[in-house]
C-alpha positions as CSV (number, residue, x, y, z in Angstrom):
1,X,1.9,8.0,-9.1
2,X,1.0,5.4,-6.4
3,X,-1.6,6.0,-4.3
4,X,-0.4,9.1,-1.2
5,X,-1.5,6.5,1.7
6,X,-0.6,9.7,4.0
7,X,-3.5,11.3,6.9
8,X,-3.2,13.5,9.3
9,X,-4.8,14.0,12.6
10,X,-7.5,16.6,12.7
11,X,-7.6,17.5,8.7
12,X,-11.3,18.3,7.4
13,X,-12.8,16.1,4.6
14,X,-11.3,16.7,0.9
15,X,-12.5,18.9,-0.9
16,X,-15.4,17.6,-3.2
17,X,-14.9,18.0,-7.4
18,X,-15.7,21.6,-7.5
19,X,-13.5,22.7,-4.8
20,X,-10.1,24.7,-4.9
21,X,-7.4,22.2,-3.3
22,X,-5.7,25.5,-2.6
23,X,-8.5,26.6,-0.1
24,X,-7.7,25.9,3.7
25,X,-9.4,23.2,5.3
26,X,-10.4,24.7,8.9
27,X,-7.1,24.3,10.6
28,X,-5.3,26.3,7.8
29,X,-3.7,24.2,5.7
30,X,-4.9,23.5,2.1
31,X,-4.3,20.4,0.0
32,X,-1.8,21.3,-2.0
33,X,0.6,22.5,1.1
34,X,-0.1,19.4,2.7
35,X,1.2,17.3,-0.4
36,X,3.9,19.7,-1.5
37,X,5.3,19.0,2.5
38,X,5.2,15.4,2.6
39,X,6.4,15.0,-0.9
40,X,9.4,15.8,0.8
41,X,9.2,12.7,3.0
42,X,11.4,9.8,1.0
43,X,9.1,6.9,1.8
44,X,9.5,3.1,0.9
45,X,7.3,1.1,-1.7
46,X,5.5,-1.6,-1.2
47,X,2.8,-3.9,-2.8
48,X,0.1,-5.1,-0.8
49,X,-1.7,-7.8,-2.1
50,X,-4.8,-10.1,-0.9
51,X,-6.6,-12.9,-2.6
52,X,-10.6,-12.3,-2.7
53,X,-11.7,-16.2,-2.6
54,X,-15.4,-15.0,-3.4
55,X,-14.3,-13.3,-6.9
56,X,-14.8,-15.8,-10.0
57,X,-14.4,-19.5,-9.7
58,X,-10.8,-19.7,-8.5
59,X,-11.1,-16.2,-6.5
60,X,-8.9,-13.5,-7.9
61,X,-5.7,-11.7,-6.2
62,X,-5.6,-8.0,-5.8
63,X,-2.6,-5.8,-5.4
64,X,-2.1,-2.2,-4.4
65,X,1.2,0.0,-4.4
66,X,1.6,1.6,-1.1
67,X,3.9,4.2,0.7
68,X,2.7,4.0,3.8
69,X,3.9,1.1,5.4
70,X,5.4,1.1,8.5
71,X,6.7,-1.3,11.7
72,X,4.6,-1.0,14.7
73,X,5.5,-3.1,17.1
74,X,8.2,-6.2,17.9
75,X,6.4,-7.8,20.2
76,X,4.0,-8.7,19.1
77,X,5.1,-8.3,15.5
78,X,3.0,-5.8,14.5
79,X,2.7,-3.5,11.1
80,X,0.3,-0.9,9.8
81,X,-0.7,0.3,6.0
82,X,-2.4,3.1,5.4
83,X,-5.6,2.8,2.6
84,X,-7.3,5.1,0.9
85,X,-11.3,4.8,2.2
86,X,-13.5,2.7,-0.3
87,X,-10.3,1.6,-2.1
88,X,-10.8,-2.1,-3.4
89,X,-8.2,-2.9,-1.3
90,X,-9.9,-1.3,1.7
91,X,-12.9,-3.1,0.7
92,X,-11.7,-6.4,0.7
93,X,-9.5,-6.1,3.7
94,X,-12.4,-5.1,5.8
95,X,-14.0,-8.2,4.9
96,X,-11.0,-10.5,4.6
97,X,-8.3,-10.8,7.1
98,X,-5.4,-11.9,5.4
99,X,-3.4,-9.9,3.5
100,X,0.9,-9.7,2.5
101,X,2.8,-7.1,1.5
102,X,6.6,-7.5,-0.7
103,X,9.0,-4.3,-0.4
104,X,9.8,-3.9,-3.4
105,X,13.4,-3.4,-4.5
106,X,15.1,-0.3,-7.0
107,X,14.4,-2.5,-10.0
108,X,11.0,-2.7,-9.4
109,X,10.0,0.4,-10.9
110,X,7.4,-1.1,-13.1
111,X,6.0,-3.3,-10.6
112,X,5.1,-0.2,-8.5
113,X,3.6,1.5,-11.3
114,X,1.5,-1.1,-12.8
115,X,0.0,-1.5,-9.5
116,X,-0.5,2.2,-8.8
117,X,-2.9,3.1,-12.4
118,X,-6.4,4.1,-11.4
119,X,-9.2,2.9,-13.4
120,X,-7.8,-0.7,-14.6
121,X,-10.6,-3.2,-14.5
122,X,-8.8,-6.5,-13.2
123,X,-5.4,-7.0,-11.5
124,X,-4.9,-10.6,-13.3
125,X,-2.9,-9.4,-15.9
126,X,-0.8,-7.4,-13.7
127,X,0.1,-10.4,-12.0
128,X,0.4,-12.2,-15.0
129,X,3.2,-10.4,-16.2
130,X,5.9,-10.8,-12.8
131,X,6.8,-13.4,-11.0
132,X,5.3,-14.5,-8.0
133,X,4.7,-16.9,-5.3
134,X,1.5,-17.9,-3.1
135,X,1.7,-17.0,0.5
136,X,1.4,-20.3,3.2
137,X,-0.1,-17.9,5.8
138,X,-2.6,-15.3,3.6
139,X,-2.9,-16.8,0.1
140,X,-2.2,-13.5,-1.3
141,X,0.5,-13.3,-4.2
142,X,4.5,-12.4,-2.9
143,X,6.6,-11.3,-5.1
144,X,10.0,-12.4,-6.3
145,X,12.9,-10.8,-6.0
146,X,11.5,-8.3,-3.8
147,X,14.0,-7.6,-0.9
148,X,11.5,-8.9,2.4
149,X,7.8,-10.1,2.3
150,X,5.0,-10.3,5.2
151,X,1.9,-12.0,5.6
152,X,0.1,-10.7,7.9
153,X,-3.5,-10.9,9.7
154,X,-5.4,-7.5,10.7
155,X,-5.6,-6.9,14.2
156,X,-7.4,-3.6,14.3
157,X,-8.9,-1.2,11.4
158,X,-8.7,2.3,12.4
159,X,-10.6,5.3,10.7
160,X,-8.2,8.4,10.1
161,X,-9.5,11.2,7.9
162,X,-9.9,9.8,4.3
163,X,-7.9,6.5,5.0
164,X,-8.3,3.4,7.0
165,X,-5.1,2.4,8.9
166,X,-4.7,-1.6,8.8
167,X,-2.3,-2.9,11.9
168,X,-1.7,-6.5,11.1
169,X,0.2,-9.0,13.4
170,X,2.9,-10.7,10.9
171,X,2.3,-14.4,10.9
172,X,5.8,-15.4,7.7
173,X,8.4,-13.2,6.6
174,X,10.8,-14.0,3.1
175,X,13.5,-12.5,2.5
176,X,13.9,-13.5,-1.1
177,X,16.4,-11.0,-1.7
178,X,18.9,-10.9,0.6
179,X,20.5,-7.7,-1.3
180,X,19.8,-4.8,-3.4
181,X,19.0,-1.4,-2.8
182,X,15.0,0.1,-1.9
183,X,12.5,1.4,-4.4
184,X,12.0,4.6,-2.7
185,X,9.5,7.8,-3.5
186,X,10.4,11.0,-3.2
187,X,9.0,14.6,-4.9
188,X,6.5,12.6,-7.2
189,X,9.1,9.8,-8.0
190,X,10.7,6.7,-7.8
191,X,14.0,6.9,-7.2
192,X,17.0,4.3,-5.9
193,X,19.4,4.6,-3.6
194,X,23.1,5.4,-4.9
């Protein structure tokens, strides 16, 4: 499952390890009625990806399937991901401000999965195995045959609940490829259109 980049406004703290997700956080809603209602919410995938320059002798890229992604703004051109707090990704976007994302395409299933394991110990590998460009503008890794990529610079990082929302202006789009139909997420799955 990739990670649920999803927060809402005025939700308590998760619960800790001993908790009942079924308990109601203050306002009345418990974990598992939040996710069972917003499972219902088809939602694009993405990977975001950044290159850490201060990881090994060559640096080392780092990716992250996302499902919140969304346009901001046109002018300027503006975009916002949603992280989960403490995430590697989260911790290497607060210190480094360049970062891309590729929307990934219905055949990338497996793209979007490898990406979304907890616990794996490097992200080479991962990379090793598709194909992939380096961005002019962030240095992070863009994928091919992915239907658009953005490079993008954080404007503003933005605490909500357990997640930090990431708005970055987009310095490069790609739009490798120019057809095909979405990887999209819905009810605990990847599904296509059609």
């Amino acid at each position: 499952m990739p990670q649920t980049t999803i927060a809402a406004a005025g939700t308590a703290a998760p619960p800790g390890p001993d908790s009942d997700p079924l308990i109601p956080h203050p306002d009345g809603v418990s974990n598992e009625e939040f996710r069972a209602a917003l499972s219902r919410l088809a939602a694009g995938v993405v990977l975001v990806t950044a290159h850490a320059p201060d990881e090994g002798p060559h640096g080392e890229d780092i990716g992250m399937t996302a499902t919140a992604f969304v346009s901001v703004s046109l002018d300027p051109p503006l975009v916002m991901v949603s992280l989960r707090e403490g995430s590697r990704m989260d911790d290497l976007l607060a210190e480094q401000p360049h970062w891309a994302v590729s929307v990934l395409s219905g055949n990338q299933r497996q793209i979007a999965g490898r990406f979304a394991m907890k616990g794996r110990v490097s992200d080479r590998l991962l990379f090793d195995a598709i194909p992939w460009t380096r961005g002019a503008y962030s240095g992070a890794p863009l994928v091919g045959d992915s239907l658009a990529t953005l490079e993008c610079r954080t404007e503003q990082r933005v605490t909500a609940g357990d997640h930090t929302l990431v708005i970055g202006r987009v310095l490069g789009v790609g739009v490798p490829a120019a057809e095909g139909d979405p990887l999209m997420y819905f009810q605990g799955k990847y599904r296509q259109l059609g």
